[in-house]
N, C-alpha and C positions, 0 to 999 in steps of 0.2 A: 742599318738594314731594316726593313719590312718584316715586321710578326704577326704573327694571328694568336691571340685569345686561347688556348686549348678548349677551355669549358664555354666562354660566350661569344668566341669568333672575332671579337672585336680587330679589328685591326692596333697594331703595336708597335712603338720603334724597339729597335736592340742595336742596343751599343755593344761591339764585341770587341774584347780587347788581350794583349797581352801584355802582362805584368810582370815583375821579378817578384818576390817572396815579402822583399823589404818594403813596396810598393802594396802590400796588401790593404791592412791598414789604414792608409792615407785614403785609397780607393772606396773602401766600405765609408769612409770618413765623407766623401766627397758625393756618394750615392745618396746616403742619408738625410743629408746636408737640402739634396731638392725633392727626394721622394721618401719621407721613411717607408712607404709599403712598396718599394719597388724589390721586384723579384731578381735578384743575384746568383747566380751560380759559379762556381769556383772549383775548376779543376786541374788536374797536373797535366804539363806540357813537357813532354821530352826532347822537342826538336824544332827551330822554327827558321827555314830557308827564306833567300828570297826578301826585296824590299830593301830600307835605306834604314836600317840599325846603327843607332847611335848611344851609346852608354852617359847616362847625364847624371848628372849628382840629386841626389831628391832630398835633400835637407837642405 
């Protein structure tokens, strides 16, 4: 998705995603990995409809 900057405007990509618990982790792991100062945010999801849900092994 398209972001904007809060404080300098800039334009921004955002990668929005949904994760399992176990999946955390790995994810912070893989952010890090090409941006350490990229900005993360991690909240709780109670419900997610809709789309092609597939349960895949992550180890």
């Amino acid at each position: 998705m398209k972001g904007e900057g809060a404080y300098t405007g800039d334009d921004k990509k955002v990668i929005f995603c949904i994760i399992t618990r176990l999946e955390e982790f790995k994810l912070k792991d893989i952010v890090n990995h090409y941006d350490e100062n990229a900005f993360v945010a991690i909240g709780n999801v109670s419900e997610v409809k809709g789309g092609r849900f597939k349960k895949r092994d992550i180890h």
